[in-house]
C-alpha positions in Angstrom: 13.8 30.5 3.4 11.3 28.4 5.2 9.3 30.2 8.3 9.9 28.8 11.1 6.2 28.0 11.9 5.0 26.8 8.4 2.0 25.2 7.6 -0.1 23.0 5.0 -3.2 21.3 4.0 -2.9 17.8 4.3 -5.6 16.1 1.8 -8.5 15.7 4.3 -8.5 19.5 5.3 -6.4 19.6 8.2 -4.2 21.9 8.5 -0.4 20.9 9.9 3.0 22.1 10.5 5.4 21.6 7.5 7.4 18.7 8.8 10.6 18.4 6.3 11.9 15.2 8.5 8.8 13.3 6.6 10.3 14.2 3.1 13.5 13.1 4.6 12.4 9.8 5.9 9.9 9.0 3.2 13.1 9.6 0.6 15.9 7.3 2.5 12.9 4.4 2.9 12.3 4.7 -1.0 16.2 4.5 -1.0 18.0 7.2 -1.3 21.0 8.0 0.2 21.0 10.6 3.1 23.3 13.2 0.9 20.7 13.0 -1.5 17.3 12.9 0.2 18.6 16.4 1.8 19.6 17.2 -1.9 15.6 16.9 -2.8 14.4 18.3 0.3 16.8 21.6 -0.4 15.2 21.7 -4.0 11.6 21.5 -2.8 11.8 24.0 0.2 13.0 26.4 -2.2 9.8 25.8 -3.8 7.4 25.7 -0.9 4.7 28.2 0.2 2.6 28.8 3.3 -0.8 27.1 3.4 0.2 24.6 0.1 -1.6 21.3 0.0 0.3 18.3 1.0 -0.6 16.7 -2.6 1.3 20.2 -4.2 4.4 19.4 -2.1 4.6 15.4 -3.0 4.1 16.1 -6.5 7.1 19.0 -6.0 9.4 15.9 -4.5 8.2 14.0 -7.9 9.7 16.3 -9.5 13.1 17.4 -7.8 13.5 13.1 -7.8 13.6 13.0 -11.5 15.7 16.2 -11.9 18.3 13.9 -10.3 20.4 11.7 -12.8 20.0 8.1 -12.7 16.7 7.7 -9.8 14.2 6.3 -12.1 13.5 3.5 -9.7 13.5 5.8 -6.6 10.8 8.2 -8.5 8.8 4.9 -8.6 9.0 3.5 -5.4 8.2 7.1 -3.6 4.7 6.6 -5.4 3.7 3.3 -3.3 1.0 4.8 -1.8 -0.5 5.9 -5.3 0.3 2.8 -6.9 -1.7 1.0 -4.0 -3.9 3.6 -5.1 -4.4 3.1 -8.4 -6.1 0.1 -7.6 -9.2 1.0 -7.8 -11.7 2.4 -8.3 -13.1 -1.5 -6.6 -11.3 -2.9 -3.9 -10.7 -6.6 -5.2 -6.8 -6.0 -6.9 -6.0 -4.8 -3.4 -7.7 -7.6 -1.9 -5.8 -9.7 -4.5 -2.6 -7.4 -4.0 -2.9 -8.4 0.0 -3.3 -12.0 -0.5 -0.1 -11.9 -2.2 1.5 -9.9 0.6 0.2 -12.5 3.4 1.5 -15.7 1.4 5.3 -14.0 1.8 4.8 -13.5 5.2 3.9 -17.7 5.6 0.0 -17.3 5.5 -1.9 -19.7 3.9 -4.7 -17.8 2.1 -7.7 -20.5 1.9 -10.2 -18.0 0.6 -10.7 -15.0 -1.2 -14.2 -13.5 -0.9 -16.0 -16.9 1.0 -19.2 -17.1 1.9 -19.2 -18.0 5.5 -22.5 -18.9 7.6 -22.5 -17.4 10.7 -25.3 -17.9 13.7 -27.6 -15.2 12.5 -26.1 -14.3 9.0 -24.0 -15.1 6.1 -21.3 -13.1 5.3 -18.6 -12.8 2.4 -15.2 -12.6 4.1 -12.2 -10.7 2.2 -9.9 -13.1 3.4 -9.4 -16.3 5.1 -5.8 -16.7 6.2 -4.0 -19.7 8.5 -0.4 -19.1 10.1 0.6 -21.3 13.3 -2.6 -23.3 13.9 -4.9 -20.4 14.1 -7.4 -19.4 11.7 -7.7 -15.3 10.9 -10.7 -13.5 9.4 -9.5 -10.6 7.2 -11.3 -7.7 6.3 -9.6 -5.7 3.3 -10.9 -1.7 3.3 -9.6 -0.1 0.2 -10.1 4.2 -0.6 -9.2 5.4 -3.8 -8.8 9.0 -2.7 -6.4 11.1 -0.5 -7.8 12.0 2.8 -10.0 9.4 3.3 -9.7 7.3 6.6 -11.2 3.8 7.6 -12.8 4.5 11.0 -14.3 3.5 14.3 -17.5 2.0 12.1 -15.4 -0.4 9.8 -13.6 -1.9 13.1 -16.6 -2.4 14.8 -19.0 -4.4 11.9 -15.4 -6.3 11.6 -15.6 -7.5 14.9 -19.3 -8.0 15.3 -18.6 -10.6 11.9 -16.5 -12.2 13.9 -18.3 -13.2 17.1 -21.4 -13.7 14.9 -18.7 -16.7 13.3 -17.6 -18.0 16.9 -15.5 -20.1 17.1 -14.8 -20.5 13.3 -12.2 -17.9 13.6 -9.5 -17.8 16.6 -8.6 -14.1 14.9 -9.6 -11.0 13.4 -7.4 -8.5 10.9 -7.9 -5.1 8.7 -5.6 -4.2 6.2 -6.5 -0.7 5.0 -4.4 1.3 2.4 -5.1 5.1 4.1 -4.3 5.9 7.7 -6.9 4.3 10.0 -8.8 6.7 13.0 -7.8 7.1 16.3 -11.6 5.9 17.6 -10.6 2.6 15.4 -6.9 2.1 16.7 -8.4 2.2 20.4 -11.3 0.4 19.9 -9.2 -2.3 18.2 -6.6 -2.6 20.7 -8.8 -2.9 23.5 -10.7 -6.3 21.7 -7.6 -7.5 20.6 -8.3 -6.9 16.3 -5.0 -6.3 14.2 -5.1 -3.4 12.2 -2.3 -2.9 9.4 -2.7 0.3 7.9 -0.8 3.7 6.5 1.7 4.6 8.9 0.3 2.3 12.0 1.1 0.6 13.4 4.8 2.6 13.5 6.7 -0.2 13.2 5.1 -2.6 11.5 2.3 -0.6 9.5 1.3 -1.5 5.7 4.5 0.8 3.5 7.0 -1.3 6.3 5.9 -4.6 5.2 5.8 -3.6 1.7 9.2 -1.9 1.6 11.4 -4.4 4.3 10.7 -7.3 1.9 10.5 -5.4 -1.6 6.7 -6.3 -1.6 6.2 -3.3 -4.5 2.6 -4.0 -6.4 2.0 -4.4 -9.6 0.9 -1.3 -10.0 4.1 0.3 -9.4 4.6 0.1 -12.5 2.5 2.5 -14.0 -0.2 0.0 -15.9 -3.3 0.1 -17.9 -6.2 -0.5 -15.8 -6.8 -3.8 -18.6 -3.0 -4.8 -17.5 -3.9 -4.8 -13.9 -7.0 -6.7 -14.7 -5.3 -9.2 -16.4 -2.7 -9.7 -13.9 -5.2 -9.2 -11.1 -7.0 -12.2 -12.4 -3.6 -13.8 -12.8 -2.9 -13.8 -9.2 0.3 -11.7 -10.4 0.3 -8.5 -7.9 3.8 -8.1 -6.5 5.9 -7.0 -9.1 9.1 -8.7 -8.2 6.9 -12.0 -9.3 7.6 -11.2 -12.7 10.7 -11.9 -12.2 10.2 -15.4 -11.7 9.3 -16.3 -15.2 10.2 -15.9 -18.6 9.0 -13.2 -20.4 7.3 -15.2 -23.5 6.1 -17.5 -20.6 4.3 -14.2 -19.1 3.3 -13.0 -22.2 1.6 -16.2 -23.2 -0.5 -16.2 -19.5 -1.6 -13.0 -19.8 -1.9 -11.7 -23.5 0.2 -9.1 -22.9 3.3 -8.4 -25.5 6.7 -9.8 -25.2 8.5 -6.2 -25.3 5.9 -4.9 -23.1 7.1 -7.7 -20.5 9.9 -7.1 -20.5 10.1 -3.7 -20.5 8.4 -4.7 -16.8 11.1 -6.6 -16.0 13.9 -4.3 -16.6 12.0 -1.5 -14.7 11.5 -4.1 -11.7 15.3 -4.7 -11.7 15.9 -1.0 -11.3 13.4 -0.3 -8.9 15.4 -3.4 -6.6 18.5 -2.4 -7.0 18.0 0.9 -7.3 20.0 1.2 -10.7 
């Protein structure tokens, strides 16, 4: 039985109460059913310790997923956040992977990695993005490693980019794939930056947008890092895209085999409809 005050390590050190409503949450937004998110979180209580690393317990959900019969496409959307991961270890398939993610949401992406002149220095932009008449600088911050925040110091050199660039911009954004500071979410708020990161903002933060629209990446599916080069380069980062196309069509663009395609495909299906 669980103590009633039960801690763990999360991955950058601190240490937390055992919250077993995350486990529950996280579960039913990969897409479980209630009756069987609580099924998982029985299994891995039974299984939990005091002072256990948050990694030790998410790897222990992994594992009570795939004792269940048939969830082979929620074991594989619980991993979004290493899948975003597994990016790396550069930043440009995420800045590639958020591109994708802005076009579904009506952005017109005009740049990726410009070269904008500014009044006292160049700089390379991530992003350039235009929705309603107003023109967005986007700054993508990418960690390959648990634990690791983007802080006060990214937020600021974002915005001092962008008023070295008045009035080419009318907006500044971050998109970050690990939970942002609170130094950087105050900071931001107060000069009016967006910030889309892990878990914030609460209702709208990076996993929402990905899962509300079925925006998985690419790397959901467990590729090569030459596969996710290929289809990096291919401007092919949200895997429901592959969907779009025939599979000797995709195999032809990218090199990659036939059965390997679509052997994608079938596991995209599954991770949709949950099959």
């Amino acid at each position: 039985m669980t103590p009633r005050k039960f801690f763990i390590y999360k991955a950058d050190g601190r240490r937390v109460k055992f919250n077993e409503n995350k486990i529950l949450s996280t579960c039913m937004r990969a897409g479980a059913s209630k009756q069987t998110a609580k099924r998982i979180l029985k299994k891995v209580k039974s299984e939990v310790y005091r002072d256990m690393t948050s990694n030790d317990i998410y790897k222990k959900v992994l594992c009570a997923i795939s004792e269940e019969k048939g969830l082979k496409a929620l074991h594989q959307r619980y991993q979004l956040k290493d899948a975003i991961m597994r990016m790396g270890p550069a930043g440009f398939a995420f800045e590639n992977y958020v591109a994708s993610i802005l076009k579904y949401y009506d952005y017109q992406v005009a740049g990726i990695r410009s070269k904008i002149h500014g009044e006292c220095a160049t700089h390379e932009i991530d992003l350039i993005g235009n929705k309603d008449d107003r023109k967005f600088l986007i700054e993508c911050k990418y960690h390959s490693v648990r634990g690791a925040y983007t802080g006060l110091k990214e937020s600021l050199y974002t915005h001092a980019r962008y008023l070295d660039m008045q009035p080419k911009f009318s907006g500044e954004i971050i998109f970050c794939n690990t939970q942002v500071s609170n130094h950087a979410k105050k900071y931001a708020k107060c000069i009016g930056q967006q910030i889309f990161s892990w878990r914030y903002p609460a209702s709208n933060s990076l996993e929402k947008i990905i899962e509300k629209s079925n925006l998985y990446p690419i790397t959901i599916l467990n590729l090569s890092q030459n596969e996710l080069r290929i289809f990096s380069e291919s401007n092919m980062m949200i895997a429901k895209d592959l969907l779009r196309y025939d599979p000797a069509k995709i195999a032809r663009m990218t090199g990659i085999s036939k059965n390997r395609i679509i052997n994608m495909q079938k596991l995209i299906e599954r991770i949709f409809y949950l099959n």
